[in-house]
C-alpha angles and dihedrals in degrees: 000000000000082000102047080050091055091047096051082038092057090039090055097045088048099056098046087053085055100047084044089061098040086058094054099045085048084052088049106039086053086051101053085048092055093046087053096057098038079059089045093056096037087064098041088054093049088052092052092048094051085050097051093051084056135081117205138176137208103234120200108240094218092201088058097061120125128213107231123160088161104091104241112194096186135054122173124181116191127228114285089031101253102120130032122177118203118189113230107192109310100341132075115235108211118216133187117197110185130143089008092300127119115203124170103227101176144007116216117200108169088113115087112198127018124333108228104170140032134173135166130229101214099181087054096037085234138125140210140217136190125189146186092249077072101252137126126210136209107196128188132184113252128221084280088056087240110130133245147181106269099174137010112205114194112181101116119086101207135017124330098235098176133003126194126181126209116248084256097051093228098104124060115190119197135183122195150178086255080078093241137121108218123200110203111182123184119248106149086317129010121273137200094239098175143355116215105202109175088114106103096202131358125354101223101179152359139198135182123220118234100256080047098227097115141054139185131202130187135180152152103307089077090252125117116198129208107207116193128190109233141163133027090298093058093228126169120244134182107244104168133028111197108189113199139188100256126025117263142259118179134357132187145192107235086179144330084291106030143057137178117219123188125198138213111295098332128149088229145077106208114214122209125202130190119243111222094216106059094003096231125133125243126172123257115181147348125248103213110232139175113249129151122191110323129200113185142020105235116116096068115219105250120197107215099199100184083069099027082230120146118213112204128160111208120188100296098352124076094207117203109210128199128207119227130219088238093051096254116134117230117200101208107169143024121188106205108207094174089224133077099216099085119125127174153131133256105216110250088254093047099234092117136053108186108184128163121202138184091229089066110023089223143126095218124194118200126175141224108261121173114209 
């Protein structure tokens, strides 16, 4: 019995020498997270801060430059800057830059009317289109690295006016001139999952915040929508309906609590901040731009936070925006192509600016400078 006692005894003092242990080394461990992403963040923000104290410009390399009479309203460039795609009427043109040469490889030509949007997947080495004949198109590389369609998907009744993926590329997120917001999320095959229809005409553009729980649409019926993913669907519901004075061209998350808008033809990018308290958005300042008169809503406005640089294309000015420490927005520098048909795409590290416009005829490539 005394025994069987010093046994359980053993066994009890054993484990709680164990637990005691396993709760150390989970202390531990959480502390040594947190200490990791305090590090992090402490370099990011020095980074930052490096960046703010510093001006830069995007200059033209003259010997880059790209004879192109076709419009071409897209432009994508994947991740490490070796391949960029521009849509010339209804075909993909395919380019590889490596080594500071340019050199067209395909021509990809599924699509029938105009391509509007392209993206790549760069986890999954894909890309995306989206086109005026109201498809969209998944393309992969085949075993002789040319690219081709994988998947169609058909779901939109009128023209694909913007497109936006998820970090994760499993979600696809459209907007079209069929009014409606469409949400496409990848099982086997992707799969329209939920239209959200509150737009009354044209959905102009789209942007996901950085914890990638909200997004936000606006268009061409004055109205900006705040769509949030709630319950234990996941579904995506409309939370908040902002009406302005003039319809809306482009819209973009700066962060989780802040977006940009930018209005036809004004002189001016808005900027909309989220109140803690009620967690709506209001707007809180203007940032002044150069515009001129603007057509169309192509040419999304992209936030490259590694450099705190937004990209936004007004009227005949592609204006390059930095954000300040302090919050301020800075707008540095305005590229005046006396036309407003340019269209183009900034590279996700911001070292490259690709636009295409019909006063020059030409794909031209600039790159990041800091002066």
């Amino acid at each position: 019995m005394n025994n069987n006692n010093r046994i359980t005894n053993d066994s009890i003092e054993q484990n709680r020498v164990e637990c005691s242990k396993n709760g150390q080394n989970q202390i531990e461990s959480s502390f040594n997270k947190i200490q990791n992403q305090n590090i992090l963040q402490s370099q990011s923000n020095q980074k930052i801060q490096s960046f703010n104290n510093k001006s830069f410009i995007y200059q033209l390399i003259p010997e880059y430059s790209i004879l192109q009479k076709e419009i071409c309203y897209s432009i994508a460039i994947n991740h490490d800057c070796s391949i960029f795609l521009v849509g010339c009427d209804s075909q993909i043109k395919v380019f590889e830059f490596k080594q500071g040469m340019i050199k067209q490889t395909q021509i990809l030509s599924k699509h029938k009317y105009f391509v509007y949007t392209l993206n790549f997947m760069n986890k999954s080495n894909q890309f995306i289109s989206g086109s005026a004949d109201k498809s969209i198109i998944i393309w992969q590389t085949n075993q002789k690295n040319q690219w081709i369609p994988q998947q169609i998907l058909n779901g939109h009744s009128s023209i694909i006016y913007c497109l936006i993926l998820n970090n994760n590329e499993d979600l696809i997120i459209t907007g079209s001139s069929d009014n409606t917001i469409k949400f496409w999320m990848k099982m086997n095959i992707w799969t329209c999952q939920q239209t959200i229809k509150d737009h009354s005409f044209s959905v102009f553009g789209l942007s996901v915040n950085s914890q990638q729980n909200k997004v936000i649409s606006c268009g061409y019926d004055k109205l900006i929508l705040i769509m949030e993913q709630q319950g234990m669907n996941k579904e995506w519901i409309v939370i908040q309906k902002i009406t302005v004075e003039q319809f809306n061209y482009r819209v973009c998350f700066i962060d989780n609590n802040m977006f940009t808008l930018s209005q036809y033809s004004k002189e001016y990018i808005s900027v909309y901040e989220m109140n803690r308290i009620n967690q709506q958005f209001t707007k809180i300042s203007d940032i002044e731009v150069k515009c001129g008169s603007d057509t169309n809503c192509l040419f999304p406005q992209q936030y490259i936070n590694s450099k705190c640089i937004l990209v936004s294309k007004n009227g005949q000015y592609v204006n390059l925006i930095r954000k300040k420490i302090n919050g301020e927005f800075l707008n540095q520098q305005s590229i005046h192509f006396n036309t407003f048909d340019l269209f183009g795409r900034m590279s996700d590290d911001g070292q490259y600016l690709i636009t295409w416009d019909d006063k020059s005829n030409q794909i031209q490539i600039r790159k990041y400078k800091e002066q």
